[in-house]
Every structure is written in structure tokens, then in C-alpha cells.
ZAMARGU-4260 file (C-alpha; in steps of 0.2 Angstrom, whole numbers, plus 5000, padded with zeros to 4 digits):
<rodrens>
0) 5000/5000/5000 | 5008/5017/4995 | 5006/5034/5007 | 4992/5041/4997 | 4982/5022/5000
5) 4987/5024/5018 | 4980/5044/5020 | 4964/5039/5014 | 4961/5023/5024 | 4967/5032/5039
10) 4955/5049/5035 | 4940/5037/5034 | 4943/5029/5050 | 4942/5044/5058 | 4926/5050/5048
15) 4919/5035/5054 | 4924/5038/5070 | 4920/5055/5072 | 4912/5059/5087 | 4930/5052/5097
20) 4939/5068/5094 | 4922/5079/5100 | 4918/5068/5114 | 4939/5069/5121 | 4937/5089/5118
25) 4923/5090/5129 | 4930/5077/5142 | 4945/5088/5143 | 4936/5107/5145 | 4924/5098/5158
30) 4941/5096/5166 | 4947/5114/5173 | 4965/5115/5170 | 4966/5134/5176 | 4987/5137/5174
35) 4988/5142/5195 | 5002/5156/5191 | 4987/5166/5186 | 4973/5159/5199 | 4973/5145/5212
40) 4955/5138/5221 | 4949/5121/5221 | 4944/5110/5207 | 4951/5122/5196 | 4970/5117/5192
45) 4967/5100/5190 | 4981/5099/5174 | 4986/5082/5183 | 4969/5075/5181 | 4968/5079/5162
50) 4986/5072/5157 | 4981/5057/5164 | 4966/5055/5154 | 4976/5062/5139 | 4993/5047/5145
55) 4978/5034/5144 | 4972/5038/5127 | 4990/5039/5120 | 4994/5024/5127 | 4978/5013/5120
60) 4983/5021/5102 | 5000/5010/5105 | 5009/5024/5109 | 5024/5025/5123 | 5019/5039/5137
65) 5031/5044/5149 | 5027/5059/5161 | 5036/5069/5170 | 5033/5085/5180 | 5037/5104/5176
70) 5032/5111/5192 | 5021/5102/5208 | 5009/5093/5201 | 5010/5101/5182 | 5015/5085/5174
75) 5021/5086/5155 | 5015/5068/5143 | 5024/5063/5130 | 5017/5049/5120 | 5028/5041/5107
80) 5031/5028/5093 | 5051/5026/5090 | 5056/5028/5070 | 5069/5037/5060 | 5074/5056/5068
85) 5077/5062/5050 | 5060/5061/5047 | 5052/5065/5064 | 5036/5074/5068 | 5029/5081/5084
90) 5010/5086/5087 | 5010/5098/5101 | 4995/5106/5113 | 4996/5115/5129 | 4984/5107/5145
95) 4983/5123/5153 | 4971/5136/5151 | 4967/5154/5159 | 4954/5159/5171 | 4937/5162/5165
100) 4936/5179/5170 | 4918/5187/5176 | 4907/5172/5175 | 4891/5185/5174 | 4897/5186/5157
105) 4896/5169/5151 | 4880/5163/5144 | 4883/5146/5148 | 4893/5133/5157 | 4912/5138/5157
110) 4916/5120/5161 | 4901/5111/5153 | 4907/5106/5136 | 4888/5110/5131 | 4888/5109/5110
115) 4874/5121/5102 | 4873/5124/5084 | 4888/5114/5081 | 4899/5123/5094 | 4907/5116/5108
120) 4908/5129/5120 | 4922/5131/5137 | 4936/5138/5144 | 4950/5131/5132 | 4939/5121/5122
125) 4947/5132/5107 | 4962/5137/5115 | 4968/5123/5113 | 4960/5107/5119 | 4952/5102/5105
130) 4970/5103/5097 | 4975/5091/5110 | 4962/5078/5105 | 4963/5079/5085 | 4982/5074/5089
135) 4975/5059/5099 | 4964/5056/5084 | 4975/5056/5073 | 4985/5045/5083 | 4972/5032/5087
140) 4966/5031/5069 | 4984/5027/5062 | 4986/5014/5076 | 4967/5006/5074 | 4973/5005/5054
145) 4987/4995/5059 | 5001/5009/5049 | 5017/5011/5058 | 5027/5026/5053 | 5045/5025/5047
150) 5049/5041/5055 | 5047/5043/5075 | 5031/5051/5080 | 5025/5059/5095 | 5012/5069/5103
155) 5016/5082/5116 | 5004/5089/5128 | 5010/5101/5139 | 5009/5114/5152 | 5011/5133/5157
160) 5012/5139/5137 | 5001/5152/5143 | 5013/5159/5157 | 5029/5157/5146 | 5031/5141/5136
165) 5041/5132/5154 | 5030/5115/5150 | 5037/5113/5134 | 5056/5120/5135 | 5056/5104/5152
170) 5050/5094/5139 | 5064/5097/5129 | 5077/5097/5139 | 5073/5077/5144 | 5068/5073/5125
175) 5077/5073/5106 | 5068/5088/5097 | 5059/5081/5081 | 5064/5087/5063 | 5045/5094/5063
180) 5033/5100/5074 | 5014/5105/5070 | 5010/5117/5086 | 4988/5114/5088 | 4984/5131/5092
185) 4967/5139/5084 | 4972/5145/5069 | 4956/5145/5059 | 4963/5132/5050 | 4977/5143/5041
190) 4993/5137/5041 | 5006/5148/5050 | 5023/5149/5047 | 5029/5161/5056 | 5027/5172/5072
195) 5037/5186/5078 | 5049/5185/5097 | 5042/5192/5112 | 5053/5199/5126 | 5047/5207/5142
200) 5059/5220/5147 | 5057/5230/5163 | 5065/5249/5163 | 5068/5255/5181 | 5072/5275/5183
205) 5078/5282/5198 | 5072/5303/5203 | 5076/5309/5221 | 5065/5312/5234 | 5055/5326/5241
210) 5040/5332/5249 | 5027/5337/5239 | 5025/5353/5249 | 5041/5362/5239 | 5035/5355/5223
215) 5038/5372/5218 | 5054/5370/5222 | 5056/5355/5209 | 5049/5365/5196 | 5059/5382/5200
220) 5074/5379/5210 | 5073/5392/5224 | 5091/5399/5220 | 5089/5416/5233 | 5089/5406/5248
225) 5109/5399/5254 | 5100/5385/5265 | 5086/5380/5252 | 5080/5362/5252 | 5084/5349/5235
230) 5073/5349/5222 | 5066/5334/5221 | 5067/5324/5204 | 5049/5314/5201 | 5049/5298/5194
235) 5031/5297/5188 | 5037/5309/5176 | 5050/5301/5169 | 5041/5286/5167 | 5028/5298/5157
240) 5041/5304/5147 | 5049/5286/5143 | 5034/5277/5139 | 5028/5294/5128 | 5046/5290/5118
245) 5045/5272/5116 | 5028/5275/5108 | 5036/5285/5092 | 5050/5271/5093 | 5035/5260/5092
250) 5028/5269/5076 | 5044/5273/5069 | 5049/5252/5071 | 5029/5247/5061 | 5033/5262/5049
255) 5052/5261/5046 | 5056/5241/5045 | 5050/5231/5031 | 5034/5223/5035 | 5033/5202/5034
260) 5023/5198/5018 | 5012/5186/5032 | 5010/5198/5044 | 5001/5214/5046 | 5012/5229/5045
265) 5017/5234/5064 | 5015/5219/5072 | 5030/5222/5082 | 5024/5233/5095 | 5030/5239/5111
270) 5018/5240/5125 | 5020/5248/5142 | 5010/5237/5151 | 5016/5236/5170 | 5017/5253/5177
275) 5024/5254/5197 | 5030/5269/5206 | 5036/5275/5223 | 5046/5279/5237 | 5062/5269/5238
280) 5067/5256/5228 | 5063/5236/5238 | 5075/5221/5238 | 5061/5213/5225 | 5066/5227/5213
285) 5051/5237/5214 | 5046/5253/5225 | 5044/5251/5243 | 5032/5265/5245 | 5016/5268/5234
290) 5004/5273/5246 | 5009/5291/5250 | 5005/5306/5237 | 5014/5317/5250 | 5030/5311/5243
295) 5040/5315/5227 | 5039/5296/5220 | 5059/5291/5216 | 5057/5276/5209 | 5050/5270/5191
300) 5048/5253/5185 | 5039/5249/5169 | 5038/5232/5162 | 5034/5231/5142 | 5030/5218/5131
305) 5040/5220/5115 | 5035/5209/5101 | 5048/5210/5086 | 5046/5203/5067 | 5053/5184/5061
310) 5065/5190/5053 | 5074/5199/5068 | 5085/5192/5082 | 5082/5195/5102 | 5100/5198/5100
315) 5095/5211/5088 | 5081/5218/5095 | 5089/5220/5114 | 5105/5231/5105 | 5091/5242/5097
320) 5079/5246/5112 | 5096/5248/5126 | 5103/5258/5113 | 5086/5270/5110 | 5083/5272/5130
325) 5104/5276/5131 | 5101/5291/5120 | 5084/5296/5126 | 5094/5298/5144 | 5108/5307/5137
330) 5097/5321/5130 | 5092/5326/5151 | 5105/5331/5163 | 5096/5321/5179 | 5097/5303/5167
335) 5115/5307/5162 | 5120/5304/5179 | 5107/5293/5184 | 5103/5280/5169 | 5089/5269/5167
340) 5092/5252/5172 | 5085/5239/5157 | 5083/5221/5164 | 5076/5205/5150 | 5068/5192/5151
345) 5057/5197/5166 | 5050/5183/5173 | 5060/5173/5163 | 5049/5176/5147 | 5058/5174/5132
350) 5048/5166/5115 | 5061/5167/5100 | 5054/5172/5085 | 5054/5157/5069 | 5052/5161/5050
355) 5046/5141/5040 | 5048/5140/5023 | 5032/5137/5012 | 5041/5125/5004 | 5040/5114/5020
360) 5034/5098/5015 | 5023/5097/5027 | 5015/5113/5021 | 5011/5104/5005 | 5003/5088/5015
365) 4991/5100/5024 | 4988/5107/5006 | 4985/5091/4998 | 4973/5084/5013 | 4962/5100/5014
370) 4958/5099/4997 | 4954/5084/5000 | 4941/5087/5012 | 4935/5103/4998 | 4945/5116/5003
375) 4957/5131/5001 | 4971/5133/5011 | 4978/5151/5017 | 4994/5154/5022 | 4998/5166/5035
380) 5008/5169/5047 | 5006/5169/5070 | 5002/5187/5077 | 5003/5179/5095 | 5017/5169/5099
385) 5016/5149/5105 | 5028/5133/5109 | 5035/5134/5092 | 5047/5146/5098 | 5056/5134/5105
390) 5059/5119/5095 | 5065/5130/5082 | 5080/5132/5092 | 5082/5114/5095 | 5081/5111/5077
395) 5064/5108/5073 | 5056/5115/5061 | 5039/5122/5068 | 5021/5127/5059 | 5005/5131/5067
400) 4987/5125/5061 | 4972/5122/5072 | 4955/5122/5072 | 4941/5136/5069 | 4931/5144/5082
405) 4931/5161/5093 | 4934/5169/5110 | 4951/5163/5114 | 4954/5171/5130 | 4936/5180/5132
410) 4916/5174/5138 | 4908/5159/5128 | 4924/5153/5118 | 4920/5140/5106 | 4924/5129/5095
415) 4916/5123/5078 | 4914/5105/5080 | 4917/5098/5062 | 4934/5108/5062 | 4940/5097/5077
420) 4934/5081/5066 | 4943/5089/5052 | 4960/5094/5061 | 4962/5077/5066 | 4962/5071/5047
425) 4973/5085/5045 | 4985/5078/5056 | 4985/5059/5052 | 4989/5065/5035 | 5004/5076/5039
430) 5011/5062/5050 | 5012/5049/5037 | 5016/5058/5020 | 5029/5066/5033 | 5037/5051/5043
435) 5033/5038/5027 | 5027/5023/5029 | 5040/5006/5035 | 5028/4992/5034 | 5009/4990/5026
440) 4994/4990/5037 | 4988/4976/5042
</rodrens>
């Protein structure tokens, strides 16, 4: 039997068995899997409870499953079938989800799975548990066919993407990286090549103390008295000045640089998202006091999210920004003596940026099996960012497709319940015209 003979038997099996793929998404969202980083209460963080039922499934589709944990009770799985590295090929999902947020604005269940009008609504259903169970599909179909891969293939289902990717960099520190990897994410069943690098930077600026009382005197030195107090230096205001000049560094970077042809044009933004300031700078790095308006705040600390284009370097990217707040400081006499202090990979956040050719032969699998199924393929690239960040630099070769739906994130997610059928075929078909075929089914 040849690899087209072996994509179609493999595609049926899961048409026929179509309501597995559904039935495991709605198993998984009835699970909460809440990442705790962002809120911890009972029965919400339960990503041990749904790795196991994702191991289980894995291992039933012949699979070998190990699991290992990341953090206290934040277990990784990683289900494989041993073949060839040259031709190796990794479906990966992340377990956890965020919270769900004022659930006054939900209209249903945010853990009941509930399906109306061919939507499958919950917490992560979307984002990206349904891409968790068409890999499972995908795996159990080409295992009930009775087709083993030449190429090595797994299935990784991870935490803590949504706080910084740790569940899969752990994962790859224990684990050869594939040649390829399909990250599940919702894509709207695009193909994605590419995403830009994100970077959280933190910028801490350093004023003087006062009392607000002589706040004239901050403005307008009082230089007739021979025992007049310091002028105090504000903080607030620098920060207000800085984050006013990393906006027209913003614009110049989404006007100046040449946009990517699959991304919109000023993708790579600079956001000034964290804002602290106050009296006295803490051992934690952040001000001690910020309780009191009667004192001229001395310390700012401003934490950005800097996204930067595919085709750029963090390397790059971290030269360019130091070197726009040096000269920014140089042009004030306080900030020449007192320079801000610029710190990366705040929180240890760091998502590379990758750049996959079209001519992927993946690309051209996922092509050929959408057609298939009676339909176009776009081809676009990530405005987010995901795990493929980091098996680019192990020396995979990353994509991104997913399924269709809405409200990643937001009340009522959802997602379209023939586009998790569909996903699944998807997969199956990448993974053998990928990883070939070494014996015939049975």
C-alpha cells in the first residue's frame, strides 16, 4: 500500500469515528485546568487529572507515554512511537488554560462542554483542547489502521504555554527535538509559518526624593535662599516621558522596517504594560512605597511587552531598544547621571521568533489533505506567539494550524465541532506523508 492508499484509509477511520475527537474535547474542557500562576482555588487546576486522561488515550493508540513534571503537580506527557529522527514529527498542545474571568458574562457553562449549533463551548475548548484531542485522533486512527510510521512520531501535551512556554522548554530538555513540529493552536485552520519574538523587558528610573509641599521648588529651584532644600526629581514623570518616547519608537519600528509579507504591517509593538512607582526602591526590585501622594515618588519601574518581526534576532532587537533608551537619557542632565536600568527576560519570558519556509513539505501535506476534504488553504503567518518558539532552536522545524472557532481568552469561547473532526484528518495526514510509511497495514 503506498502513502496516498494509507491517508485515505486512515482519514475514513476517523470520519467514521468522528464523534471520538468531539467527545475527548469535551471530556478535557469539563476538566478545569486553570494554569495556578494566574489563579489557584479548588477544582480548578486539575492539569494532573487531564494528562492522565490524555497518557491513557495515547497509550491505548500504541503509543509510549512517559510523564514527568514541570512544576508540583503540572505533569508534561509525551506519547511516542520510535522511527527514524530524519524524518520525525511532533504534534504539540498545551493542557493549561486561563481563568474564565467574570462568569456573569458567560451565557453558559464555562466547564460544561455544552455543543449548540455545532459549537462546543468552554474555557479552552478552542484554546487549545480540541488541538490536543485531534492529535489523539490522529494517533488512534493510524494505530486502529494497523500503519506504523517510518519516522518517529509523538504527541506532546504540555503545560504553562500560557505563562511562558516552561512546560514545553522541560520537555525538551529530557527529549530529542523532532525534525517537525505541528503546534495545535486555533488557527482558523490557516497554516502559519511564522510568528514574531516576544521579550518582556522592565526599565527602572531612579528621581530623588522630596516632599510634595516644595513641589515648587522642583519646578523652579529656589536659588535666593543659601539653605534652600533639593529639588526633588519625580519619577512618575519620567516614566511619562519614557513610555511617551517608546511610543514614536513603536511607530517609527511598524513604519520604518519592512513589514513580513504574512504579517500585518506593525506587528512588532512595544507595549507599556506594567506601570509601578514610589518611594524607595525594595530588595524585590520594585518601589517600597506607593501609598503616599505626599512624597515626590523616586522610583519607576515599567515592564513592556515587546514583540519583534521573524525575521529579527532577540539579539538584535535587545542592542536596538538599550541603545534608543541610552540616547533618550543622554538628552536630560538628571538621566545622564542617573541612567535607566534595562533588565530581560522578566519573569524569565523569552519566546524566539521562527520564519518556516512554504516549501515545508509538510505545508504541501496539509495542502493536499484540505483539498481533500473541499478546501482552500491560506497561508499566514502567528500574530501571538506559541511553543513553536522553542523547538526552532532545538532544530525543529515548527508550523502552526488548528482548528476554527472564537473567543480565545474572552466569555463563551467556542469551537466549531466539524473543524475538530477535520484537524484530526489533517494531522493523520501530515504524519504519514511526513514520517513515510515502513511496513503496510495490516
Amino acid at each position: 500500500m503506498d502513502t496516498a492508499s494509507a491517508v485515505q484509509m486512515v482519514t475514513a477511520q476517523i470520519e467514521r469515528d468522528r464523534d471520538f475527537p468531539v467527545e475527548l474535547t469535551r471530556e478535557l474542557v469539563r476538566i478545569p485546568t486553570v494554569n495556578p500562576k494566574f489563579e489557584s482555588a479548588a477544582g480548578l487546576n486539575r492539569e494532573t487529572d487531564a494528562q492522565r486522561l490524555v497518557a491513557a488515550h495515547l497509550a491505548a493508540a500504541g503509543l509510549t507515554t512517559e510523564q514527568h513534571e514541570v512544576f508540583p503537580d503540572r505533569p508534561n506527557v509525551r506519547a511516542y512511537r520510535d522511527g527514524s529522527g530524519d524524518r520525525s514529527l511532533v504534534l504539540n498542545g498545551h493542557i493549561d488554560v486561563v481563568p474564565v474571568g467574570d462568569r456573569g458574562t458567560w451565557s453558559v457553562d464555562p466547564f460544561g462542554a455544552e455543543i449548540h449549533g455545532g459549537r462546543l463551548y468552554g474555557r479552552g475548548g478552542y484554546d487549545m483542547k480540541a488541538g490536543i484531542a485531534a492529535a489523539i485522533a490522529a494517533a488512534k486512527a493510524i494505530h486502529d489502521c494497523g500503519i506504523e510510521l517510518a519516522g518517529r512520531f509523538e504527541v506532546h501535551s504540555v503545560v504553562d504555554e500560557e505563562a511562558g512556554g516552561f512546560g514545553t522548554k522541560g520537555l525538551l530538555a529530557r527529549a530529542d527535538a523532532p525534525s517537525a513540529v505541528i503546534v495545535g493552536e486555533p488557527t482558523e485552520e490557516q497554516v502559519m509559518l511564522c510568528q514574531g519574538g516576544l521579550e518582556w523587558v522592565r526599565v527602572t528610573l531612579r528621581g530623588r526624593n522630596a516632599h510634595t509641599g516644595w513641589r515648587y521648588n522642583d519646578l523652579y529651584p529656589q536659588r535666593d535662599s543659601a539653605d534652600r532644600t533639593r529639588p526633588g526629581v519625580n519619577a512618575a514623570e519620567l516614566a511619562a516621558r519614557l513610555i511617551t518616547a517608546v511610543g514614536q519608537l513603536e511607530r517609527d519600528w511598524g513604519c520604518r522596517k519592512p513589514a513580513h509579507p504574512l504579517l500585518p504591517p506593525g506587528v512588532n509593538t512595544i507595549s507599556p504594560s506594567v506601570v509601578q512607582v514610589g518611594a524607595g526602591l525594595g530588595a524585590d526590585g520594585l518601589p517600597a512605597t506607593m501609598t503616599n501622594p505626599a512624597i515626590t515618588p523616586d522610583v519607576a519601574v515599567i515592564d513592556f511587552d515587546l514583540k519583534y518581526l521573524p525575521t529579527e534576532t532577540s539579539a538584535q532587537i535587545r542592542a536596538e531598544f538599550e541603545d534608543f533608551v541610552a540616547h533618550w537619557a543622554a538628552q536630560d542632565s538628571w538621566l545622564r547621571e542617573h541612567p535607566p536600568v534595562v533588565q530581560w527576560e522578566l519573569g524569565d519570558l523569552h519566546f524566539p521568533a521562527f520564519d518556516t519556509s512554504p516549501d515545508f513539505p509538510v505545508v504541501d501535506s496539509i495542502r493536499r489533505q484540505r483539498a481533500a476534504l473541499g478546501k482552500t488553504t491560506e497561508i499566514t503567518g502567528f500574530v501571538a506567539v506559541c511553543d513553536g518558539a522553542f523547538y526552532r532552536p532545538a532544530g525543529a522545524t515548527p508550523l502552526i494550524y488548528g482548528a476554527q472557532g472564537a473567543d480565545a481568552h474572552g466569555p463563551d469561547e467556542w469551537v466549531d465541532v466539524n473543524s475538530i473532526v477535520d484537524t484530526a484528518k489533517v494531522f493523520a495526514a501530515a504524519a504519514i506523508e511526513y514520517c513515510g510509511l515502513r511496513a503496510a497495514p495490516r
